[in-house]
DSSP file (Angstrom, degrees, kcal/mol; ACC not computed):
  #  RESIDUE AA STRUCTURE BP1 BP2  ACC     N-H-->O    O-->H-N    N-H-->O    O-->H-N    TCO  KAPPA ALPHA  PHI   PSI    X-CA   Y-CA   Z-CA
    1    1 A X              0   0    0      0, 0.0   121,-2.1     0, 0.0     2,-0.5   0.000 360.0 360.0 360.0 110.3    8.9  179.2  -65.8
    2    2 A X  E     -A  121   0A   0    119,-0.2   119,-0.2   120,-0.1     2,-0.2  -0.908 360.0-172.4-106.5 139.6    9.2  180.8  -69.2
    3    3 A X  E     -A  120   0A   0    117,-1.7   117,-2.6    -2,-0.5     2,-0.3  -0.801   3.8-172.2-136.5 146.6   12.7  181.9  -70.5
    4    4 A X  E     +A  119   0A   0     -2,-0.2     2,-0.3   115,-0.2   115,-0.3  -0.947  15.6  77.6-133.1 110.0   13.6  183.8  -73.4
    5    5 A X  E     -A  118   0A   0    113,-1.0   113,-1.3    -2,-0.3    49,-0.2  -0.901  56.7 -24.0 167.6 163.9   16.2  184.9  -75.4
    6    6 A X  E     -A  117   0A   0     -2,-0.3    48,-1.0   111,-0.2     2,-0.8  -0.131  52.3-132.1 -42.0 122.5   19.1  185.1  -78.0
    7    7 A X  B     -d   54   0B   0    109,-3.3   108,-3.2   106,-0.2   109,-0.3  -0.578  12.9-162.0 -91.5 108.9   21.0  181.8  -79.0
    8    8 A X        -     0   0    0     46,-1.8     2,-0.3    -2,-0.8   107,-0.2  -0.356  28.9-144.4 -52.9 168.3   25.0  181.1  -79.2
    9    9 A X        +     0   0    0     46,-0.1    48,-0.2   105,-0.1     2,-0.2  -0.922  25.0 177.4-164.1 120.1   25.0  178.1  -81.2
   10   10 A X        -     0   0    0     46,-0.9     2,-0.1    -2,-0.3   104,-0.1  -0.327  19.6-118.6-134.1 173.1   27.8  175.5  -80.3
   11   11 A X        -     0   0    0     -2,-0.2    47,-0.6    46,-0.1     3,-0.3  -0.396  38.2 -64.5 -90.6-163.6   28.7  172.1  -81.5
   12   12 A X  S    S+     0   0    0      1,-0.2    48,-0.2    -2,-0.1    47,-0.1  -0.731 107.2  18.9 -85.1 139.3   29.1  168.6  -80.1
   13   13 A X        +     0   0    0     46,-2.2     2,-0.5     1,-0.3    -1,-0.2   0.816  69.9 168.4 100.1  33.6   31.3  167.6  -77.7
   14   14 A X        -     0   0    0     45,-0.6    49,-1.4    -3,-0.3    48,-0.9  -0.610  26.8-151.8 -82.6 134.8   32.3  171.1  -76.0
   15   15 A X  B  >  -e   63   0C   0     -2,-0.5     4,-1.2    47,-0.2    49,-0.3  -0.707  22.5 -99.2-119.5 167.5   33.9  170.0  -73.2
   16   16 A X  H  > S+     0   0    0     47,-2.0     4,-0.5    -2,-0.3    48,-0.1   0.484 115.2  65.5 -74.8   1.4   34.3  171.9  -69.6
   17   17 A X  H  > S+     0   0    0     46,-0.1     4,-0.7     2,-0.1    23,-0.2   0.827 106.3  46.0 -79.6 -52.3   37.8  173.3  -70.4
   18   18 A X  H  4 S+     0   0    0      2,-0.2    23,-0.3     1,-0.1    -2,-0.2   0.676 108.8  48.8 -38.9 -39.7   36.2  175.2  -73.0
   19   19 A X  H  < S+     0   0    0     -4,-1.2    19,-2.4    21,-0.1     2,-0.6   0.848 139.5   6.4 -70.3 -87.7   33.5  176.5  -71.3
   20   20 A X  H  < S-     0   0    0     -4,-0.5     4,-0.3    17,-0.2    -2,-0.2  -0.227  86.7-138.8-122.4  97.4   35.7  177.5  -68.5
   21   21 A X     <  -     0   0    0     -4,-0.7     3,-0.3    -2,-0.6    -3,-0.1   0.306  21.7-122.9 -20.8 168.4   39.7  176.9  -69.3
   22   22 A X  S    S+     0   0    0      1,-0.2     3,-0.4     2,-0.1    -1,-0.2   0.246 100.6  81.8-117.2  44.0   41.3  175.7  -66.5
   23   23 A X  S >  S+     0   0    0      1,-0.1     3,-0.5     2,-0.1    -1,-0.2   0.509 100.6  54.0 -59.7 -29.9   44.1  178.5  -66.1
   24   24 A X  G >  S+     0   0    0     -4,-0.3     3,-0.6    -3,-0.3    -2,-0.1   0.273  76.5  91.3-111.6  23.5   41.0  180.0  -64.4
   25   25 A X  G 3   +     0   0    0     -3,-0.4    -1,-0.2     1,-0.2    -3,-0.1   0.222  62.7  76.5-105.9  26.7   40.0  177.7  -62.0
   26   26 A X  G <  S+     0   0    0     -3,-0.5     2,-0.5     2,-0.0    -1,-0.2   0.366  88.1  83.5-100.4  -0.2   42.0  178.8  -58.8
   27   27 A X    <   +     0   0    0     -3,-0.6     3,-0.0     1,-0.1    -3,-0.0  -0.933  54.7 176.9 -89.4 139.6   39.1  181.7  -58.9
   28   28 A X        +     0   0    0     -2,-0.5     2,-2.3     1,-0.1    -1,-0.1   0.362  45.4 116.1 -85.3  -2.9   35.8  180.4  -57.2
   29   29 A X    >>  -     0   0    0      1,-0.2     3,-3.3     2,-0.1     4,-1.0  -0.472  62.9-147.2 -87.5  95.4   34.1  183.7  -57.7
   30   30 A X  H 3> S+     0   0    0     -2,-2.3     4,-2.0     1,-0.3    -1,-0.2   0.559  92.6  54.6   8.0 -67.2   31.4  183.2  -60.0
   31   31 A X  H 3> S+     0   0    0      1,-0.2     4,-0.9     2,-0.1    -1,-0.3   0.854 108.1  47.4 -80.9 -14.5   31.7  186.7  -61.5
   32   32 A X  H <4 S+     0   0    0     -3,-3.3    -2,-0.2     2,-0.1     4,-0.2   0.870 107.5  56.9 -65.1 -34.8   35.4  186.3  -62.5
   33   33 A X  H >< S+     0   0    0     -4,-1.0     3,-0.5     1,-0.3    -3,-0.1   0.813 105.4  50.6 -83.0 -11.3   34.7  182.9  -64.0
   34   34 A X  H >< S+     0   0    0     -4,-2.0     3,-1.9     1,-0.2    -1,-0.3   0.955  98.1  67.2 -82.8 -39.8   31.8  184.3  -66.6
   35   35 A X  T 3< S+     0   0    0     -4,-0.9    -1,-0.2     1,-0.3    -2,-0.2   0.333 116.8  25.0 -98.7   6.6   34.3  187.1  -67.8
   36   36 A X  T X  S+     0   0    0     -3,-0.5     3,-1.4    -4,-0.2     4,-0.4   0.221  92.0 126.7-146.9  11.5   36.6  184.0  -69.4
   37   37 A X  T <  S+     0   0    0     -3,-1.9     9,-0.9     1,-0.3   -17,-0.2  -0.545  89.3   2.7 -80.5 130.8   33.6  181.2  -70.0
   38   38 A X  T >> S+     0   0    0    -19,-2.4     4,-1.8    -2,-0.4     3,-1.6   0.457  94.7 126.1  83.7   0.6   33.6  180.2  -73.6
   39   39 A X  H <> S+     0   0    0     -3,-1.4     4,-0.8   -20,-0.5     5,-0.1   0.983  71.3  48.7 -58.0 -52.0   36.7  182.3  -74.1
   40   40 A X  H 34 S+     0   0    0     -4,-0.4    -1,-0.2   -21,-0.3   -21,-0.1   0.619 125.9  35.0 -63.9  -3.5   39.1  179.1  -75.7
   41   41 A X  H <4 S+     0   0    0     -3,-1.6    -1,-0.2   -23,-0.3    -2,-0.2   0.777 140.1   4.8-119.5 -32.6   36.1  178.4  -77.9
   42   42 A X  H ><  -     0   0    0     -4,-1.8     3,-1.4   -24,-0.1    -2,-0.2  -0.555  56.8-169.5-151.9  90.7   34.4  181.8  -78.8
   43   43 A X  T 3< S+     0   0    0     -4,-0.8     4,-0.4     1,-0.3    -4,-0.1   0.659  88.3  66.0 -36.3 -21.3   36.6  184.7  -77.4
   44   44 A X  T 3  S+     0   0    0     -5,-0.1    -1,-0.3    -6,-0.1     5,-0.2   0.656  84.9  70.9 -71.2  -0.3   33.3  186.9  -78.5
   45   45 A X  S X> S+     0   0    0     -3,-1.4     3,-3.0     1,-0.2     4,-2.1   0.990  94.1  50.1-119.5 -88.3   30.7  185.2  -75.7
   46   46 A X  T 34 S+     0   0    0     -9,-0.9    -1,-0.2     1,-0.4    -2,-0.1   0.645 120.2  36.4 -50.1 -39.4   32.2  186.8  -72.2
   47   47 A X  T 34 S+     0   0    0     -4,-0.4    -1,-0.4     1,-0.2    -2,-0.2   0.314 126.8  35.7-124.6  21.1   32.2  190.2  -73.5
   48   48 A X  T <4 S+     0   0    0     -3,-3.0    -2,-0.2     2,-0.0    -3,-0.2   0.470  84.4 111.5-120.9 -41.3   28.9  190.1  -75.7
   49   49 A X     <  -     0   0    0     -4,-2.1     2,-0.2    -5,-0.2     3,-0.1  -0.106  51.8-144.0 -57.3 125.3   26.6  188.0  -73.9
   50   50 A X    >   -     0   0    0      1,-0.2     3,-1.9   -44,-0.1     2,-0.1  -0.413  31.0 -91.7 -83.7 146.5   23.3  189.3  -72.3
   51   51 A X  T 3  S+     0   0    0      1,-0.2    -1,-0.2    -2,-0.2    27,-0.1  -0.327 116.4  22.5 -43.9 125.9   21.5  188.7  -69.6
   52   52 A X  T 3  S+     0   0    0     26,-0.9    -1,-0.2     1,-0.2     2,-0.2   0.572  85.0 138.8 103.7 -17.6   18.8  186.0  -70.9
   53   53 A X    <   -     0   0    0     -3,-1.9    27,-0.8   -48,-0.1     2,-0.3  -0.510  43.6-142.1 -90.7 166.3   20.8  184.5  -73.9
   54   54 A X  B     -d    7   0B   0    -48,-1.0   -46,-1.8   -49,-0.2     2,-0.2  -0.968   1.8-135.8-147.8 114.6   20.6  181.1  -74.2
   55   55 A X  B     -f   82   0D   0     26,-0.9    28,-1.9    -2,-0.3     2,-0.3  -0.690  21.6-163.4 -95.3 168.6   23.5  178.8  -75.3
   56   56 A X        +     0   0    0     -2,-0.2   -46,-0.9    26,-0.2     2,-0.3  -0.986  14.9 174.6-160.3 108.8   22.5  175.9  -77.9
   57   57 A X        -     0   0    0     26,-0.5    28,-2.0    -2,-0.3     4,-0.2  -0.958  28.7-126.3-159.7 144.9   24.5  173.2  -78.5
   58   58 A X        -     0   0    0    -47,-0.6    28,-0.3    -2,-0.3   -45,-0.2   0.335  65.0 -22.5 -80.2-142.4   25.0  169.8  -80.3
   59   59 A X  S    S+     0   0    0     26,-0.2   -46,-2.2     1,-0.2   -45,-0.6   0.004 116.9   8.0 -59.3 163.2   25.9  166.2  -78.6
   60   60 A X  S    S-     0   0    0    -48,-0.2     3,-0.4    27,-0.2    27,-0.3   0.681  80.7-166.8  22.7  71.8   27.7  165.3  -75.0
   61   61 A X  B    S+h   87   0E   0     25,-1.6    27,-2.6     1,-0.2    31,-0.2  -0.614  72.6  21.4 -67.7 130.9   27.7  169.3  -73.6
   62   62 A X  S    S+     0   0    0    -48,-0.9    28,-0.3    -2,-0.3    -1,-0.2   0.841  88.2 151.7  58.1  54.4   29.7  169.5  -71.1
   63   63 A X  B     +e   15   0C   0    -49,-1.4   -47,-2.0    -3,-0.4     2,-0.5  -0.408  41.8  48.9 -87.5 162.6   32.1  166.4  -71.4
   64   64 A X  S    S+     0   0    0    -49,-0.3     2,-0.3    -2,-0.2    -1,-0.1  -0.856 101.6  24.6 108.2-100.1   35.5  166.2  -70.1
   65   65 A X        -     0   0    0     -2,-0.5     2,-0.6     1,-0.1   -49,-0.1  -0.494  65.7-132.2 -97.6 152.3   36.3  167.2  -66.6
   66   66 A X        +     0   0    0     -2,-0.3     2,-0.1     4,-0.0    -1,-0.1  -0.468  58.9 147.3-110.7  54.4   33.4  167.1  -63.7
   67   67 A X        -     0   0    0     -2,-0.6     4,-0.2     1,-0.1     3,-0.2  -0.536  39.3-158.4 -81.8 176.2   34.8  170.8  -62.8
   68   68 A X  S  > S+     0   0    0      2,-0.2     4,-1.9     1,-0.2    -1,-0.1   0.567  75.2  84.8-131.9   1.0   31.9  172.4  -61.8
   69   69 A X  H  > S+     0   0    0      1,-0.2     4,-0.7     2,-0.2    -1,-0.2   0.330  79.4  75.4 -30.8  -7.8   33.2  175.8  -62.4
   70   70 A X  H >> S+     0   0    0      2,-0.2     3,-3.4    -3,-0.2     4,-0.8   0.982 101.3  28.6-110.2 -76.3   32.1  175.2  -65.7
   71   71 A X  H 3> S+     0   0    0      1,-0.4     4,-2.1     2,-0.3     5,-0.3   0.652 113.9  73.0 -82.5 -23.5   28.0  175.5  -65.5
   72   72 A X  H 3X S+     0   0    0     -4,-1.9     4,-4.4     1,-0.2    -1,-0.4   0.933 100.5  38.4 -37.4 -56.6   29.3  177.9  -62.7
   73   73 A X  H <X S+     0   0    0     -3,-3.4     4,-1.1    -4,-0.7    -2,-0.3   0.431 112.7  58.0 -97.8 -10.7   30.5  180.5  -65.7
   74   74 A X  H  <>S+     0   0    0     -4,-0.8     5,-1.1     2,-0.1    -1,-0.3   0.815 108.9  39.4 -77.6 -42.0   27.6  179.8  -67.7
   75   75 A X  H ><5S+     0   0    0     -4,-2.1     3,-4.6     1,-0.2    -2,-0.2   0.990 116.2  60.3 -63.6 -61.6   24.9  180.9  -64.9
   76   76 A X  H 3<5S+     0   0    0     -4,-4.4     2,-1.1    -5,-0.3    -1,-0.2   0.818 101.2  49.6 -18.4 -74.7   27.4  183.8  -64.1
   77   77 A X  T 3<5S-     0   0    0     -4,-1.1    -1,-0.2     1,-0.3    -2,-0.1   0.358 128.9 -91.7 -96.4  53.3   27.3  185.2  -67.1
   78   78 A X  T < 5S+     0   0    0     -3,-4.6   -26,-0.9    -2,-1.1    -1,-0.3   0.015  73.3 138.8 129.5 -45.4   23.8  185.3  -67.4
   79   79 A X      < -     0   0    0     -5,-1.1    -1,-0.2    -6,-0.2   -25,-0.2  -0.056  22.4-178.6 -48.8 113.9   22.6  182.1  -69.1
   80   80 A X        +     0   0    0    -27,-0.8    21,-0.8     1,-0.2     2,-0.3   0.554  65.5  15.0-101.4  24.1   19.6  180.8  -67.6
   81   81 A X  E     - g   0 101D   0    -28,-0.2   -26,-0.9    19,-0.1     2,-0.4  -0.960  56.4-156.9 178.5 121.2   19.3  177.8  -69.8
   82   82 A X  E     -fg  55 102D   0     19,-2.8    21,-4.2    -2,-0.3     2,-0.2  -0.942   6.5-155.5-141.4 136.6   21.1  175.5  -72.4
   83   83 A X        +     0   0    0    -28,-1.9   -26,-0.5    -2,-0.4     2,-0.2  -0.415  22.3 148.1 -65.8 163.7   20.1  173.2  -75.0
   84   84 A X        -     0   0    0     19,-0.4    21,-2.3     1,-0.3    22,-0.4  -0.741  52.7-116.5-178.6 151.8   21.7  170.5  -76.4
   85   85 A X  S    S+     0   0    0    -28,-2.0    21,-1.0    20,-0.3    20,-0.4   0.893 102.9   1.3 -48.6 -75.7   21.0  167.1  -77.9
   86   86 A X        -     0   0    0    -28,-0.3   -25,-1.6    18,-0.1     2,-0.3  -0.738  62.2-146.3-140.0 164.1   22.8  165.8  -75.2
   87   87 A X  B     -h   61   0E   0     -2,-0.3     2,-0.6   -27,-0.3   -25,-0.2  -0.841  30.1-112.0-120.1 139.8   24.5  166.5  -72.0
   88   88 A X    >>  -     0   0    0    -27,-2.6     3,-2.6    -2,-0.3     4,-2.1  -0.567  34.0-133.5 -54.7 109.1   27.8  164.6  -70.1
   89   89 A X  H 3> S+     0   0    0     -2,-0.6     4,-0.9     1,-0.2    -1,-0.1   0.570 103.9  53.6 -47.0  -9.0   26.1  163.2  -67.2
   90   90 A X  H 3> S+     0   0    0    -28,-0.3     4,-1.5     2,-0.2    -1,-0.2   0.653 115.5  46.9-104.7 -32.9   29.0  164.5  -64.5
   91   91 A X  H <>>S+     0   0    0     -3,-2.6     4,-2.4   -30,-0.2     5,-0.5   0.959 107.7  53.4 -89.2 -32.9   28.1  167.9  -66.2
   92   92 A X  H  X5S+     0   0    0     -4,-2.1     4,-3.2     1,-0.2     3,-0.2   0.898 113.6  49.3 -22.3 -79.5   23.7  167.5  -66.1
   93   93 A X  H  X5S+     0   0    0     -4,-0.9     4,-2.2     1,-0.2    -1,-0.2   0.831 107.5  45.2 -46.9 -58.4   24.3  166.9  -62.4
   94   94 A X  H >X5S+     0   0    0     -4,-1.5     3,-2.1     2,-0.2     4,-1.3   0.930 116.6  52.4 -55.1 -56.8   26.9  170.1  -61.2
   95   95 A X  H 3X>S+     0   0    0     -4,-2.4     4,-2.9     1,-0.3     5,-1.4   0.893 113.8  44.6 -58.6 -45.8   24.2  172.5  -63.5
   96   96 A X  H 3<<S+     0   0    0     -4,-3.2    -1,-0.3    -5,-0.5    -2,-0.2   0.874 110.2  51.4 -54.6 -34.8   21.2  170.9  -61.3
   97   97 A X  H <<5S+     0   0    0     -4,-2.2    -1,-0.2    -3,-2.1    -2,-0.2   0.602 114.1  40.0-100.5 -24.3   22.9  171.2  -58.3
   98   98 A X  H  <5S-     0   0    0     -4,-1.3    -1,-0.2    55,-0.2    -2,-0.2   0.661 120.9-105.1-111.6   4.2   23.8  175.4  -58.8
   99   99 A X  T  <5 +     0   0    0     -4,-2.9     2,-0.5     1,-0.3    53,-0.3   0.687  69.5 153.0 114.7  27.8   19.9  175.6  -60.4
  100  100 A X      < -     0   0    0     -5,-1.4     2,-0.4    -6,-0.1    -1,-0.3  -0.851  42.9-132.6 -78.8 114.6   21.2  175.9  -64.2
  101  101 A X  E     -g   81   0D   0    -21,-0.8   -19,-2.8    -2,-0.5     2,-0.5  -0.628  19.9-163.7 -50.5 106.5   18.3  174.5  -66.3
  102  102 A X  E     -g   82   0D   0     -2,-0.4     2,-0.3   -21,-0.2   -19,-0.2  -0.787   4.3-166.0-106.6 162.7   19.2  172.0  -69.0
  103  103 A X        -     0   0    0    -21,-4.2     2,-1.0    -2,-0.5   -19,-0.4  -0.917  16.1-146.7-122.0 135.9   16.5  171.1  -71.9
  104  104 A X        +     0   0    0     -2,-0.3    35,-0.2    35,-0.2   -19,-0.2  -0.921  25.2 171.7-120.4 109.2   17.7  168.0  -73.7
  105  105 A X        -     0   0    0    -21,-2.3     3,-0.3    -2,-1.0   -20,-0.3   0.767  19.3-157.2 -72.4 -46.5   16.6  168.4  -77.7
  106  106 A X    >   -     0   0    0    -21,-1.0     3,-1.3   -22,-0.4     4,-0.1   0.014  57.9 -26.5  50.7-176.3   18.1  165.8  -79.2
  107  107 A X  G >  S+     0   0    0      1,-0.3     2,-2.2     2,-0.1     3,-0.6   0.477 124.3  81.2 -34.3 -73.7   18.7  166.2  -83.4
  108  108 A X  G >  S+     0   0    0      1,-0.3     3,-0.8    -3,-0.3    -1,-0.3   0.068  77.1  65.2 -71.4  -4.7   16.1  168.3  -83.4
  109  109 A X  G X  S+     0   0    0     -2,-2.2     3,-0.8    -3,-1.3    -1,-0.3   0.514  75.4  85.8 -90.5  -5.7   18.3  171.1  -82.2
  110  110 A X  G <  S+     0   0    0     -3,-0.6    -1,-0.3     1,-0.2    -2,-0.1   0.598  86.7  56.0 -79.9  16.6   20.3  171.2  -85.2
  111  111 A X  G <  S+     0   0    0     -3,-0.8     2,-0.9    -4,-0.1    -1,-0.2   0.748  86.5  81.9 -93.2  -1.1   17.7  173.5  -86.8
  112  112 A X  S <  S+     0   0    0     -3,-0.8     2,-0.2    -4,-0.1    -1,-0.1  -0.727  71.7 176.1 -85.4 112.3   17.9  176.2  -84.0
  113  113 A X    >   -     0   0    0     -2,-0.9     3,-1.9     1,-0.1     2,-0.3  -0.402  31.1 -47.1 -95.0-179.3   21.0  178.2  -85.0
  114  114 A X  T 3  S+     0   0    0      1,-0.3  -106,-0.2    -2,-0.2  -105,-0.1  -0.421 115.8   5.8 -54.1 110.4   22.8  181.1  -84.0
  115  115 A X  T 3  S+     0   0    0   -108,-3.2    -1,-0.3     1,-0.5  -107,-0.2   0.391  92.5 135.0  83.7  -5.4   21.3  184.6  -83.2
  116  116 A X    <   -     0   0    0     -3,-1.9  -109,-3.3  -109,-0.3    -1,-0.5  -0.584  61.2-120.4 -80.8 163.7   17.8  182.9  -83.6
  117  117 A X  E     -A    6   0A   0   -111,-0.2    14,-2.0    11,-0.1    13,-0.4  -0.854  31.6-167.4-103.6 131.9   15.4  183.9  -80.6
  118  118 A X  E     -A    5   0A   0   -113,-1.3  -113,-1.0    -2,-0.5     2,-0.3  -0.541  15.1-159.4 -85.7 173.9   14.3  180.9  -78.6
  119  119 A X  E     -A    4   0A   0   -115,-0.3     9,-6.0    -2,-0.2     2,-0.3  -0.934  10.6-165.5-173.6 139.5   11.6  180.9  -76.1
  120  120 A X  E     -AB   3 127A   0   -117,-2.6  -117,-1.7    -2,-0.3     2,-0.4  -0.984   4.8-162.7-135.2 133.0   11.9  177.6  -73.4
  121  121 A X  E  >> -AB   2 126A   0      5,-0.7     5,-1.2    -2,-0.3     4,-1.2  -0.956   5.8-171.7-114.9 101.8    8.5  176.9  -71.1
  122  122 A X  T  45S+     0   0    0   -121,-2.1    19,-0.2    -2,-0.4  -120,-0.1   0.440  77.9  51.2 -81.9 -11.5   10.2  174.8  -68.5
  123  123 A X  T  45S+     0   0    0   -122,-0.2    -1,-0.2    17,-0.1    17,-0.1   0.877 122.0  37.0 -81.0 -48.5    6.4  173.6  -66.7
  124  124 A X  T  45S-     0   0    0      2,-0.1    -2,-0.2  -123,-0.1    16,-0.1   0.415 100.7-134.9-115.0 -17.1    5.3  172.7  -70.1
  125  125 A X  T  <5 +     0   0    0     -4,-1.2     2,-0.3     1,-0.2    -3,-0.2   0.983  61.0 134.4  51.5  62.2    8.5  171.1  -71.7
  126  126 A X  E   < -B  121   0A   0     -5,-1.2    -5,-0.7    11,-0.2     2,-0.7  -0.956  34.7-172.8-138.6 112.0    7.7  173.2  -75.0
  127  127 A X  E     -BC 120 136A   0      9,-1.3     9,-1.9    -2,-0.3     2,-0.5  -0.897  13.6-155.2-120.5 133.7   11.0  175.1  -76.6
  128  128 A X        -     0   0    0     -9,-6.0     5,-0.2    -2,-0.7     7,-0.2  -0.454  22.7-143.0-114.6  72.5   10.1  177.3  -79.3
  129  129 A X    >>> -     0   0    0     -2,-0.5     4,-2.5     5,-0.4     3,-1.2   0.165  21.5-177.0 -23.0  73.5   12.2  178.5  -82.2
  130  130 A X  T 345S+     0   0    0    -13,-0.4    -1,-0.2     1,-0.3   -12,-0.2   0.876  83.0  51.3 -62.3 -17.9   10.5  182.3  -82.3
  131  131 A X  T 345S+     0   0    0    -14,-2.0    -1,-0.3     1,-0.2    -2,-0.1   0.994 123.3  29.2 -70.0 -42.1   13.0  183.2  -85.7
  132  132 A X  T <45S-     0   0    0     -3,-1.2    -1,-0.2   -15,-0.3    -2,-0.2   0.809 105.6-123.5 -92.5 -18.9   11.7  179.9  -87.7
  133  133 A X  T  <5 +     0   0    0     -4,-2.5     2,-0.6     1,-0.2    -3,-0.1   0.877  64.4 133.6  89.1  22.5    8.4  179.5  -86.2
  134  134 A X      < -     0   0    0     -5,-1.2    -5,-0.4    -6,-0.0     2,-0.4  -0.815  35.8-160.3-124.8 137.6    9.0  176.2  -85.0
  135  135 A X        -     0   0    0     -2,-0.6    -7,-0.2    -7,-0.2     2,-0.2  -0.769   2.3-159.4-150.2 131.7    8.3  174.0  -81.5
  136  136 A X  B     -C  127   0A   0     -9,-1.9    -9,-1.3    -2,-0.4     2,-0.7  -0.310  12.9-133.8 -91.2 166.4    9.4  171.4  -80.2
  137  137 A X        +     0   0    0    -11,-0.2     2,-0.3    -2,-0.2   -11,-0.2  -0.572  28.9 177.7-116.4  72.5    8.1  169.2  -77.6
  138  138 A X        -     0   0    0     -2,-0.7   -33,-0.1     1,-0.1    -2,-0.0  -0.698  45.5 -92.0-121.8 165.8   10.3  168.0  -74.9
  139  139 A X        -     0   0    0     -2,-0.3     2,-0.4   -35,-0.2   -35,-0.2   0.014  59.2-130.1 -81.7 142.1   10.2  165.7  -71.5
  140  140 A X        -     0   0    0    -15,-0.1    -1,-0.2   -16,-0.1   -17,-0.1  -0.716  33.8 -84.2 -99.7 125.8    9.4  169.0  -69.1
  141  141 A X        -     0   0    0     -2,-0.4     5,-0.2   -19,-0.2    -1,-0.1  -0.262  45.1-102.7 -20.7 108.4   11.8  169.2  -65.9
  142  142 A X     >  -     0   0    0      1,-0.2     4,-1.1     3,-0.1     3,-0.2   0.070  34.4-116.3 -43.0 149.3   10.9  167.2  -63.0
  143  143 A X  H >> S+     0   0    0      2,-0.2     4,-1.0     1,-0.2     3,-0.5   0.916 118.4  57.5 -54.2 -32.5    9.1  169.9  -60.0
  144  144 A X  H 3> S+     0   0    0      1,-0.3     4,-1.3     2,-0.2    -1,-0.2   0.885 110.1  38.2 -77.8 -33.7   12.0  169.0  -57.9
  145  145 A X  H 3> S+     0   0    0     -3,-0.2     4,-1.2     1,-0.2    -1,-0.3   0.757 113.7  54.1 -79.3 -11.4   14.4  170.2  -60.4
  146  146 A X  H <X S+     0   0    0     -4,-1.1     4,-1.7    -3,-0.5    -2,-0.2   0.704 109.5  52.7 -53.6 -45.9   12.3  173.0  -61.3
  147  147 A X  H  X S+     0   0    0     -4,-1.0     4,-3.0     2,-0.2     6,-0.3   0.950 106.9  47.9 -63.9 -58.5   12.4  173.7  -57.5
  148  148 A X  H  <>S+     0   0    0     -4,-1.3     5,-2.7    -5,-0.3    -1,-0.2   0.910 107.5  62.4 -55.3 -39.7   16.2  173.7  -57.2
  149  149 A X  H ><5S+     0   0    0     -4,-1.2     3,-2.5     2,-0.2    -1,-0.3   0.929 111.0  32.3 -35.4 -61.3   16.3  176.0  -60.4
  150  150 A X  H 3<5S+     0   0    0     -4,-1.7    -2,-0.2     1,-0.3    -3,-0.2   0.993 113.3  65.6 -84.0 -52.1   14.5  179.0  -59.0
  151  151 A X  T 3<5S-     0   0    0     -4,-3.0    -1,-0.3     1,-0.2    10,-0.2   0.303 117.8-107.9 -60.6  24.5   15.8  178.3  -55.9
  152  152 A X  T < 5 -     0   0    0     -3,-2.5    -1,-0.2   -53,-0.3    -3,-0.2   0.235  69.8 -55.7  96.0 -22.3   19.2  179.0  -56.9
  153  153 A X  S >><S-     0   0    0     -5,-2.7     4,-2.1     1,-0.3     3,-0.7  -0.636  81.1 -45.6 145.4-175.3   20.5  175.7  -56.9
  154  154 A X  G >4 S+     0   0    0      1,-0.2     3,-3.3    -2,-0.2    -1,-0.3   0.749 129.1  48.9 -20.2 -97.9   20.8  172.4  -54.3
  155  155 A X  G 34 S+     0   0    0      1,-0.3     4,-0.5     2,-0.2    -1,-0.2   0.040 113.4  37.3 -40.9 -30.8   21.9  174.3  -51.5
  156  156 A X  G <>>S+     0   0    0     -3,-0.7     4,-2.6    -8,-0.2     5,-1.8   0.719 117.2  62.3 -85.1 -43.3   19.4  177.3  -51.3
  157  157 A X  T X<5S+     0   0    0     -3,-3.3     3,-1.9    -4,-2.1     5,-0.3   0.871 108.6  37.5 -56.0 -94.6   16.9  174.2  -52.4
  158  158 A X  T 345S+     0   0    0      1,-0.3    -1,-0.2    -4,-0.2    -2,-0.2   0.580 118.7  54.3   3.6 -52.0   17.6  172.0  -48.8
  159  159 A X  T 345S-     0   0    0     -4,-0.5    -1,-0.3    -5,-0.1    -2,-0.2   0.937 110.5-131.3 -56.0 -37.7   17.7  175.3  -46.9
  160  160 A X  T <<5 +     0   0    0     -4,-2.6    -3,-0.2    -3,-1.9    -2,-0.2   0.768  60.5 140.8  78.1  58.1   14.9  176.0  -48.1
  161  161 A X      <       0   0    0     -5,-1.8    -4,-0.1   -10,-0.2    -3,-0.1  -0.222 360.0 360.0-109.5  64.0   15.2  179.5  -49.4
  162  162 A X              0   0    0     -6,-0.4    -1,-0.2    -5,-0.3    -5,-0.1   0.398 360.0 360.0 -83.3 360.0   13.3  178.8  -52.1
């Protein structure tokens, strides 16, 4: 699967209230919860963000609370993908389980910045920095998470409407 697209650029240690406050977690509906994801961190993201854009982000992404609303309002509102050096293990798990890809970079991700285009080949574990010209080389998704991904997450995965 190759994915493509304009970067938000984030820092370490963004934690799941941030991504999606929790004033907004008595909605489960998926498209309410992208229209306030990121809001407490960058009020511009909900009401700029494209289909396809790609957030990009520095150590222990998705830290704090094991809501799972959180990777929830990232998929919503579009994202099919995030970097980061590193991910909160409580948060890895919810993204895998609703079929949000995460790519783990490690430093190397502080050279991808903000508004650069990335380009992510998720068979091949190759994420490519199209603005600098640069690519990195990183451990390529298992097929089983690969699986769960297209198919939409766990649940769709296990039904098996993949």
């Amino acid at each position: 699967m190759i994915l493509e697209g304009k970067v938000w650029r984030y820092g370490d240690n963004v934690d799941t209230d941030v991504i999606i406050p929790a004033r907004y977690l008595n909605s489960a509906d998926p498209k309410d919860l992208a229209t306030h994801c990121m809001e407490d961190i960058d009020p511009t993201f909900a009401g700029n963000v494209n289909s396809g854009d790609i957030i990009v982000a520095g150590r222990n992404f998705g830290c704090g609370s094991s809501r799972e609303h959180a990777p929830v309002a990232i998929k919503a509102s579009g994202v099919p993908c995030v970097i980061a050096d590193s991910f909160a293990r409580i948060f890895f798990r919810n993204a895998i389980n609703i079929g949000l890809p995460l790519i783990e970079l490690g430093t190397a991700v502080a050279e991808i910045d903000n508004g650069n285009i990335v380009k992510i080949d998720l068979d091949r574990g190759i994420v490519e920095n199209v603005t600098k010209g640069k690519e990195y080389k990183v451990q390529p998704l298992p097929e089983f998470i690969q699986k769960i991904a297209s198919a939409g997450g766990l649940i769709n995965y296990v039904k098996g409407d993949c």
